[in-house]
N, C-alpha and C positions, 0 to 999 in steps of 0.2 A: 498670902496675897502676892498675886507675882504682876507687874505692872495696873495695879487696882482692880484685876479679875482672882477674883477665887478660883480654885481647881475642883474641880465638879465630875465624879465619875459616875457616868450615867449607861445604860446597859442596854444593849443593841434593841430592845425595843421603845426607847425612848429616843432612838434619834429618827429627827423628822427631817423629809424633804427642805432643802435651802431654798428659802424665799426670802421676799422683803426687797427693799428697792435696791441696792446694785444688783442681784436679779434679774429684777424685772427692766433695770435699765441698760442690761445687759440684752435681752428681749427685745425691746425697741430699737436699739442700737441695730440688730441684725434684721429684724422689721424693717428699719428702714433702709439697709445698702440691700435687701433682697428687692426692696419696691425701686431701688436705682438700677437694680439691674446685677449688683453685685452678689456677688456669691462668694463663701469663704467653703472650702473642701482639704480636707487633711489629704498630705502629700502620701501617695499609696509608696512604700517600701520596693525598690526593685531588687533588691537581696542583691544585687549585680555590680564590681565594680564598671568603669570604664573602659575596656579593651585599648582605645587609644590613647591611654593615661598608663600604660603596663611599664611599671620601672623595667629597667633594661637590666638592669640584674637580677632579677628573677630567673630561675631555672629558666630551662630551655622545658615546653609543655604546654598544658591546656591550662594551669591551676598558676595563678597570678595576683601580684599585688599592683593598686596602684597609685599613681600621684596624689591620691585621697585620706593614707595612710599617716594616721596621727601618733604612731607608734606607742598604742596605749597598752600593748602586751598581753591582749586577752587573745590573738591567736596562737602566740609564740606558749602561754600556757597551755590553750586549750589541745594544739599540735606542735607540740615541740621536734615531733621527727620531722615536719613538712618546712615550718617557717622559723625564722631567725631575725634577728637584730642586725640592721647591715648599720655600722657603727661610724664608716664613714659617713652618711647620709641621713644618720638617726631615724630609723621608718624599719618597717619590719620589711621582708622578702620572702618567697617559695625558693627553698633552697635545699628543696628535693622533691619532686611529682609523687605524689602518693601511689604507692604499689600495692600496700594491699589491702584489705575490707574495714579492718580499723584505721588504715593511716588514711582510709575516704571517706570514713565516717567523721571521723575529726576535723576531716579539713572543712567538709561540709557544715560541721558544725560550729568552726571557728567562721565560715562564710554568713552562716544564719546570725552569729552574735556578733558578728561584726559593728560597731555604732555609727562607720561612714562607709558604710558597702563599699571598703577600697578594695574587698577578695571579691576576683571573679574566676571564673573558670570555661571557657569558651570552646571547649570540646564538647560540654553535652554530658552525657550520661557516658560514664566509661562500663564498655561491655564485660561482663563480669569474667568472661574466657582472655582480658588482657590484664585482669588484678590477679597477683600472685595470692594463692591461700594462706593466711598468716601460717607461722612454723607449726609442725606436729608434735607433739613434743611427747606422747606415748609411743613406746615401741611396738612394732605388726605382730599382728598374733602370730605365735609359732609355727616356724617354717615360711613364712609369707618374708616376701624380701622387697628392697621399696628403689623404686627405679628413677632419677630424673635427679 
């Protein structure tokens, strides 16, 4: 018995809809600030930080951190080439523009899991003729020689 309830393991077709009165007084409750007029709506996610929040130490670029930034380290993991730890300020920073198809996949990706949208990135879609193609790392087939 763990606080006077027994533990009870019961099997995905034994659990029923929650009813009963906090419920239903939870029901009423919004019954009634809809009949005042009120309305409660979950705040939609703009993935975005603030452009006029952009720490000034951030790269110079489109891909930016900002004043929002709780430096909880889930970018600096998720893109450790793009963003860092600025140690004076405690908050993470872009502290190098993603170049190529994986360091934008990442950054994007550390933007979408971001928990206070402090990453934005205010360029837009970078066209894919200015991301360098990550490295080649097989050699040209024979005789073929590799330029640039």
């Amino acid at each position: 018995m763990i606080c006077g309830l027994s533990k009870v393991k019961i099997g995905a077709s034994q659990i029923k809809p929650a009813t009963g009165a906090p419920y239903e007084a939870v029901d009423t409750l919004n019954a009634q600030f809809i009949a005042w007029g009120i309305e409660f709506k979950e705040k939609e996610r703009s993935n975005m930080a603030d452009k006029d929040s952009r720490l000034p130490q951030n790269a110079p670029g489109s891909w930016y951190v900002d004043s929002n930034c709780i430096d909880c380290d889930l970018c600096r993991e998720t893109a450790p080439t793009v963003f860092r730890r600025d140690e004076d300020n405690g908050n993470s920073i872009v502290f190098h523009q993603p170049e190529t198809e994986e360091e934008l996949k990442l950054a994007q990706e550390a933007q979408e899991g971001c928990p206070v949208e402090a990453i934005g990135s205010d360029g837009g879609a970078v066209p894919v003729e200015a991301i360098k193609p990550s490295e080649v790392t097989e050699s040209p087939p024979d005789g073929a020689t590799r330029h640039g």
